[in-house]
N, C-alpha and C positions, 0 to 999 in steps of 0.2 A: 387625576384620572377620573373618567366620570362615566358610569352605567346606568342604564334607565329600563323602567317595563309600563305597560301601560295596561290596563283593563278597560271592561266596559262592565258599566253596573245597570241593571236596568231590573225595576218592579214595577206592582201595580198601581196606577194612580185610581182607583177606587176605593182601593185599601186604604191607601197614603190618606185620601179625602178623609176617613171617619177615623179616622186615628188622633186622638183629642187628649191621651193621659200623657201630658208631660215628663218626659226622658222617655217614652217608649224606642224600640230598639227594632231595626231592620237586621236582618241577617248579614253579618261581617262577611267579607272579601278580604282573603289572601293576595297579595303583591308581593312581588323579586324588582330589584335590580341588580343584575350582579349578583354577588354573593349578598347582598342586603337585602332584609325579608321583612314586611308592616303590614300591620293590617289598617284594610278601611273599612270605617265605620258609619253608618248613617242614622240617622233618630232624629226625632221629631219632638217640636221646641213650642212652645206656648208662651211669647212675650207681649204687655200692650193689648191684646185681643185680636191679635194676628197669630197665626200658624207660620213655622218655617221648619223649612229642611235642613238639618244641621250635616255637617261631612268634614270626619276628621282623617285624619292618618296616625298610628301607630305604632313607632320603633318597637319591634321584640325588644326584650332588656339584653341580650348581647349585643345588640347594636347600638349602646350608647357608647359613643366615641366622638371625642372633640376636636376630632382629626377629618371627620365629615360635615359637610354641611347639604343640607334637605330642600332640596326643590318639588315642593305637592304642588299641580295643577290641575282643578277639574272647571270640565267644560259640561254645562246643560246643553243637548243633542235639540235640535226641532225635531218635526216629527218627519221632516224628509231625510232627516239622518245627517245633518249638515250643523256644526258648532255654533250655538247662541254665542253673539258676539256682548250678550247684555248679562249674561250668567256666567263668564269665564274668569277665573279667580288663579294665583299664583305666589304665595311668598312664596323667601328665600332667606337665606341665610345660615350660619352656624348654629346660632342658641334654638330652641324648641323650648317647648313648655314644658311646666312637668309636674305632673300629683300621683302620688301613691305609688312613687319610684316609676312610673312612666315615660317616654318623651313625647309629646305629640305637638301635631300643628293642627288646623284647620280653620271653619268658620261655624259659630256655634248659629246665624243668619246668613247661610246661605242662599237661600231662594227660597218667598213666601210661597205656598202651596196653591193660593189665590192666584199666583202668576202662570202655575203651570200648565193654564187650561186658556186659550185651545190649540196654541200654535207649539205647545212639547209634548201632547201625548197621539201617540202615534194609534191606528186606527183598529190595533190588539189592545187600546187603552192602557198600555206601559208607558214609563218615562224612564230616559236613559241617560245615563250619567257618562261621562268618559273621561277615566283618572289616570294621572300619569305620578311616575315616585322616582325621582330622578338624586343618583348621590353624587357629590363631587367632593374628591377628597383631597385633602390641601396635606401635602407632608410637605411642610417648608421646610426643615429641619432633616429630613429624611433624604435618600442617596435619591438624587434627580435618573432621570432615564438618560441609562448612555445615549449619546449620540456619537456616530460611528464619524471617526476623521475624513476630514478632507482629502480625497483620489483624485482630484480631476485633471491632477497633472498627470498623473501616473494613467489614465484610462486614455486621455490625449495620447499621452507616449506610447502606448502599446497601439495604437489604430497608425503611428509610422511604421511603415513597411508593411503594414495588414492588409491583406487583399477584400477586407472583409469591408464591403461599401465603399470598395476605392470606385474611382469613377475617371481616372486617368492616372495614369502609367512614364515615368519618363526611362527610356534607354539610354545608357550610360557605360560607355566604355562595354560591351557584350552585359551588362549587369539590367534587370529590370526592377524598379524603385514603384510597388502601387504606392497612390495617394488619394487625397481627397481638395480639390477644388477649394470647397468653401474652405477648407484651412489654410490651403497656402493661399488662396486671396486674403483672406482675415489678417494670416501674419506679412503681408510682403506684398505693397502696393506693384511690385515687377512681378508679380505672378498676377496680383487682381487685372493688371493688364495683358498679360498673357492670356488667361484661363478665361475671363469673363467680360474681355473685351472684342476689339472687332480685326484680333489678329486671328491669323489663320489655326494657330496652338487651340483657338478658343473651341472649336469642332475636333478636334484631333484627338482620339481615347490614345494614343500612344507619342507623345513629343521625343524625339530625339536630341540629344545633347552631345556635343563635338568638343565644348571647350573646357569640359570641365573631367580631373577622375570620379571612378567611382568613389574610391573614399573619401574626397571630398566633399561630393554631392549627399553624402550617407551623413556627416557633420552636417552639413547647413539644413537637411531634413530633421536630424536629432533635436538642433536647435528651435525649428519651425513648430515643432509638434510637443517641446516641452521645457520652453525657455531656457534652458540651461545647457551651458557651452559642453561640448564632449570631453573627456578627460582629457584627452590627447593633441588636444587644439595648440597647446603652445607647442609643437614641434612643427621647427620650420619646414618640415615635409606639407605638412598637412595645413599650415595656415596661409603658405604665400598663394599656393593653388586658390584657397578661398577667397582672399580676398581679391587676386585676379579674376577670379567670378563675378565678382562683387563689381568690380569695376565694369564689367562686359556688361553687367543686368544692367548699371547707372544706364552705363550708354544704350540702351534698349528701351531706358524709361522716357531719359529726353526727349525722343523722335515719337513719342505717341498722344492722341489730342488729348490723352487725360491730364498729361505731362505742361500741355497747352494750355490747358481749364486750368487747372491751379495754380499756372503762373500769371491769367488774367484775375482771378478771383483771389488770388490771395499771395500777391507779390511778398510781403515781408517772409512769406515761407522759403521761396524761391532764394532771399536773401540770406538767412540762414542756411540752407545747402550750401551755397555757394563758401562762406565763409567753413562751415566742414570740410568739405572739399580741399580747400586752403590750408587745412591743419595737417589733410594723410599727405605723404609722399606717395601713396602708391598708385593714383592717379596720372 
């Protein structure tokens, strides 16, 4: 899991300029992320005969856990308010430093004082800082986040017979069956040719059906909308009708050009049917 907060620090570079006693101390800044809470620190550093701006972060002592790992980034602002791409700084990691029961990170040379004149102080003569304290917390070992089961059979299955975004209708024995287009073309090249070809069905919000029962037709949508056969399917009531269906769609598919294209484009398919065909009797 991972929380973040960011501030904006900003004093006077006047001050900042004559501040010359080594470890001197700028007024701390309070940060959150989350329920995680550190302070940032800023002081001024005398190494070599150069001045720098030192900026650390941190941890309260309840927040030391080795269950987190600490992302500090700060950025020196120019003075039109826009991120020095030359002062942007960023560890990361689990481990932090540590004295006198502390955790912290930082840079004890973050940006000499001599740099920050004249394109970071803005024209109130302040210089702005912009810190971010980002946690991410690693429970390897710890109960993962449920992730909810797979539906999508079951939300498929419940949109058969739903009027809800159907978009064509077929009449069946006085019975009215909504549906949706794009599934029964997805599951059933004889409906992609029906519904989204350049048969007449293709404009028609309501198709009529003559050769089929309704509960027949109420099977072979169960099946469309959720791969799985109806309980009832091995009763020869209900399975010679469908598969007489089945045979009427074939013959509905050969006579159409798409029927056409895939026999020029890819004959060995065409071979295959044909050899199925050879295995039903019910042809």
């Amino acid at each position: 899991m991972l929380s973040s907060g960011f501030i904006e620090y900003k004093f006077d570079y006047l001050e900042a300029s004559w501040m010359t006693v080594i470890g001197e101390w700028v007024p701390e800044r309070r940060i959150s992320a989350g329920e995680h809470n550190a302070t940032i620190v800023f002081h001024f550093y005398s190494h070599a005969g150069c001045k720098y701006i030192s900026v650390f972060l941190l941890l309260d002592e309840n927040e030391i856990d080795p269950k987190i790992s600490i992302i500090f980034e700060v950025f020196l602002m120019d003075k039109d308010g826009k991120p020095s791409s030359h002062h942007a700084k960023r560890p990361m990691g689990p481990n932090m430093e540590t004295a006198s029961g502390l955790r912290f990170t930082g840079w004890r040379h973050f940006v000499k004082q001599s740099d920050l004149q004249p394109d970071h102080v803005s024209d109130k003569g302040t210089v702005t800082f912009m810190c971010g304290f980002i946690v991410v917390r690693n429970d390897v070992h710890g109960n993962p986040i449920p992730v909810p089961p797979p539906n999508l059979g079951s939300q498929l299955g419940a949109m058969g017979g739903s009027a809800d975004g159907s978009d064509v209708s077929f009449a069946v024995g006085g019975e009215t069956f909504h549906t949706h287009r794009t599934v029964l073309a997805a599951r059933s090249p004889v409906f992609r040719a029906e519904l989204l070809g350049s048969m007449a069905e293709a404009t028609m919000p309501c198709v009529t059906l003559h050769d089929i029962e309704p509960a027949t037709f109420k099977a072979l949508l169960h099946f469309v909308y959720t791969d799985v056969l109806p309980p009832l399917l091995g009763t020869s009531d209900l399975l010679e009708p469908l598969l007489a269906a089945a045979n009427s769609n074939f013959k509905k598919v050969v006579v159409t050009e798409g029927y056409f294209h895939l026999g020029q484009s890819f004959p060995l398919v065409i071979e295959d049917i044909k050899v199925r065909i050879e295995t039903c009797d019910f042809f």
